[in-house]
C-alpha positions in Angstrom: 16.7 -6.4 0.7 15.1 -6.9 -2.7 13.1 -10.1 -3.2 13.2 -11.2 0.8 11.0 -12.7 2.5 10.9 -11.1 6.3 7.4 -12.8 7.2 7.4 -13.4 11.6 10.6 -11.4 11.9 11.4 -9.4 14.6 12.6 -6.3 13.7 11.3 -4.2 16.4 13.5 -0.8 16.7 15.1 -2.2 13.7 16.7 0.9 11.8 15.7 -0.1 8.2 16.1 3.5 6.4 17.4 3.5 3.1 16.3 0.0 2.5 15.0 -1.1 -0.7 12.3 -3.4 -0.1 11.0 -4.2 -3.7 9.2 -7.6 -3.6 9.7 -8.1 0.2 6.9 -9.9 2.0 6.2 -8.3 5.5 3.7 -10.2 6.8 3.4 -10.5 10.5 6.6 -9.0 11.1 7.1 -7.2 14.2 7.9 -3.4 12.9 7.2 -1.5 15.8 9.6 1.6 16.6 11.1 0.7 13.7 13.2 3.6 11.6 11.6 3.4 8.1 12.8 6.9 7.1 13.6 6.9 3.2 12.6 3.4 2.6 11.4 2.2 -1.0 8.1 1.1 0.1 6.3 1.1 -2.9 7.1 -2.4 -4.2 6.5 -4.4 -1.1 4.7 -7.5 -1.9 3.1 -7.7 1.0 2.3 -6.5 4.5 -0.4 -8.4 6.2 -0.6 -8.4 9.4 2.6 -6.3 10.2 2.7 -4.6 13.4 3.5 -0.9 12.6 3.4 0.9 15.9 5.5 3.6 16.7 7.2 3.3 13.4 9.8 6.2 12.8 10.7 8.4 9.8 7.6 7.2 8.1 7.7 8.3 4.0 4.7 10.2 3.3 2.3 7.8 2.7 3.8 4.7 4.4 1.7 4.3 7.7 -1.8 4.7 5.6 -0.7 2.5 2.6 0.5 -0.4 4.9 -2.8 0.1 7.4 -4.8 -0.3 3.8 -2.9 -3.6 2.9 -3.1 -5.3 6.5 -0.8 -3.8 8.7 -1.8 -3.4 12.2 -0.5 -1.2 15.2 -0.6 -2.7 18.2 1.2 -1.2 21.3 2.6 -4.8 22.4 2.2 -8.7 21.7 0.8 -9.3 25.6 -2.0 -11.7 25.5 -5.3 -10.3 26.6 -6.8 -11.7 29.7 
């Protein structure tokens, strides 16, 4: 998964451990209850606006690094109203 670009992508309960995500773009993409247990995190381009809630397996490190590069957790996408 080097070099991808998973920007919108639904990957909600997506198990994604042992991925190698060096240069991967993340933004928006829907990463809630996700399993993200020994990922290579450390090279993602980008994570802006990815929804991290629930995530599973976290690396140390992982929830707080993607919070302090844009990530957000947000229980579900229902419109406020």
């Amino acid at each position: 998964m080097q070099n991808v670009d998973l920007s919108d992508a639904d990957l909600n309960s997506v198990d994604l451990s042992g991925s190698n995500l060096l240069d991967a773009v993340l933004d928006r993409a829907d990463l809630r209850f996700a399993n993200v247990g020994d990922i290579d995190w450390k090279g993602i381009k980008s994570i802006k606006g990815a929804n991290v809630f629930g995530i599973k397996n976290a690396p140390a490190g992982f929830s707080v690094w993607a919070k302090d590069n844009g990530a957000v957790e947000i229980e579900n996408d229902a419109p406020d109203h």
